[in-house]
FITIMAR-502133 format. One record per residue (C-alpha): residue number from 0; residue in one letter; y, x, z. Coordinates in steps of 0.5 Angstrom, whole numbers, always signed. Layout:
<pts>
> NUM,a,Y,X,Z
...
</pts>
This chain:
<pts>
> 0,x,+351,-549,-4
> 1,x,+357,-551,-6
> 2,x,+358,-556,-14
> 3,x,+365,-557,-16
> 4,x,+367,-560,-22
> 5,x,+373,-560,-26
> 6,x,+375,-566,-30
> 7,x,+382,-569,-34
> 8,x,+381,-577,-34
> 9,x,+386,-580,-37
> 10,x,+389,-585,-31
> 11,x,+394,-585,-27
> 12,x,+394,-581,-20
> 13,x,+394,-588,-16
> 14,x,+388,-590,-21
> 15,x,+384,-584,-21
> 16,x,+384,-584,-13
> 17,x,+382,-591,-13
> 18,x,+377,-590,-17
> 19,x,+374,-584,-14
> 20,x,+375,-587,-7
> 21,x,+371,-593,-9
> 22,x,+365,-589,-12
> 23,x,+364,-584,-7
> 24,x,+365,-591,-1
> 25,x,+361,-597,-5
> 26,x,+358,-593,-12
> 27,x,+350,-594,-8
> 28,x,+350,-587,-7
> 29,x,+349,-588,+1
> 30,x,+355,-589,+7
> 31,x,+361,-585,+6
> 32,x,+367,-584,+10
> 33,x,+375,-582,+8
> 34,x,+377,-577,+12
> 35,x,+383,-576,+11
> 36,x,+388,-578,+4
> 37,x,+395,-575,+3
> 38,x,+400,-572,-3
> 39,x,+404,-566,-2
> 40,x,+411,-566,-6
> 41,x,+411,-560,-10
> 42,x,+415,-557,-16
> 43,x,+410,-558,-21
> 44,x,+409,-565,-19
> 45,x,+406,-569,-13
> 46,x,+398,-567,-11
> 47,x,+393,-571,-8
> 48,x,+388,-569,-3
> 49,x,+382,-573,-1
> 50,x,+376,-572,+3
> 51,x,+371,-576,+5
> 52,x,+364,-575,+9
> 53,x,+359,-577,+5
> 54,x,+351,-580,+8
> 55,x,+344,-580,+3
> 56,x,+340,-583,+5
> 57,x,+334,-581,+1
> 58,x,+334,-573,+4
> 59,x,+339,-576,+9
> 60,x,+343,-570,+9
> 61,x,+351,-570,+10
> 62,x,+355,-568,+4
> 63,x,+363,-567,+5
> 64,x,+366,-568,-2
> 65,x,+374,-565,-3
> 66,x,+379,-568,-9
> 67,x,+385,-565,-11
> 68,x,+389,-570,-16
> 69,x,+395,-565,-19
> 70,x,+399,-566,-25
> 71,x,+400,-558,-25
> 72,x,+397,-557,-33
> 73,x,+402,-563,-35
> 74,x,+396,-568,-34
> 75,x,+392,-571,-29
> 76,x,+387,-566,-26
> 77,x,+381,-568,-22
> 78,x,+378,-562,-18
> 79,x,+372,-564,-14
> 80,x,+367,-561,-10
> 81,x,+362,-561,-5
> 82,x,+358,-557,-1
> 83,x,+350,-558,+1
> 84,x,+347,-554,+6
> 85,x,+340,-558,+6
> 86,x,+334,-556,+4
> 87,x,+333,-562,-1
> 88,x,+339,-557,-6
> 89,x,+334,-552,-7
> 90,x,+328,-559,-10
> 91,x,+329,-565,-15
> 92,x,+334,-569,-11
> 93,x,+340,-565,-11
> 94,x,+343,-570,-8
> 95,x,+352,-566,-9
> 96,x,+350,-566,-16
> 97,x,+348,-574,-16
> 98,x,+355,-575,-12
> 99,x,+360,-572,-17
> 100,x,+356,-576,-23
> 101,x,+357,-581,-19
> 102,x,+364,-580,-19
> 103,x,+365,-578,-25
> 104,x,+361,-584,-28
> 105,x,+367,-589,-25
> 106,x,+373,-585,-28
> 107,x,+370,-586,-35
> 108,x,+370,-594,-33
</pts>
């Protein structure tokens, strides 16, 4: 199952990268990895990818995350999402679903 979220904070795109690296590898929700981080020069503007491999210790289940940064609208867009094969989506846990309120939690800060 994949979640994805779409959000607008109103930072910077060095900020909001910052903040969703520092969720996702020290915010308590298990270990975490950044695989890969890179910008891509476009004609609308600089866009942002971050992915991240992400362990929950609790279902122990992994979950690789995906953020696109891009000012394409004319703000700062966030795009996450996450994909979630265990079997734990389908109880109580929701396990992609506590990493992005996660994340999204540390940009309201």
């Amino acid at each position: 199952m994949n979640y994805t979220a779409e959000l607008y904070p109103a930072l910077t795109m060095e900020e909001c990268a910052k903040r969703v690296s520092d969720a996702v590898l020290h915010g308590g929700f298990g270990s975490g990895t950044e695989v890969d981080r890179y910008t891509v020069e476009t004609a609308e503007g600089p866009v942002c990818i971050l992915l991240f491999d992400t362990y929950y210790t609790f279902t122990q289940s992994t979950l690789p995350l995906c953020a696109v940064l891009d000012t394409v609208t004319g703000r700062l867009r966030l795009h996450l999402s996450v994909k979630d094969d265990s079997e734990y989506h389908s109880i109580r846990t929701y396990p992609a679903k506590k990493l992005l309120q996660l994340v999204e939690k540390a940009l309201e800060e």
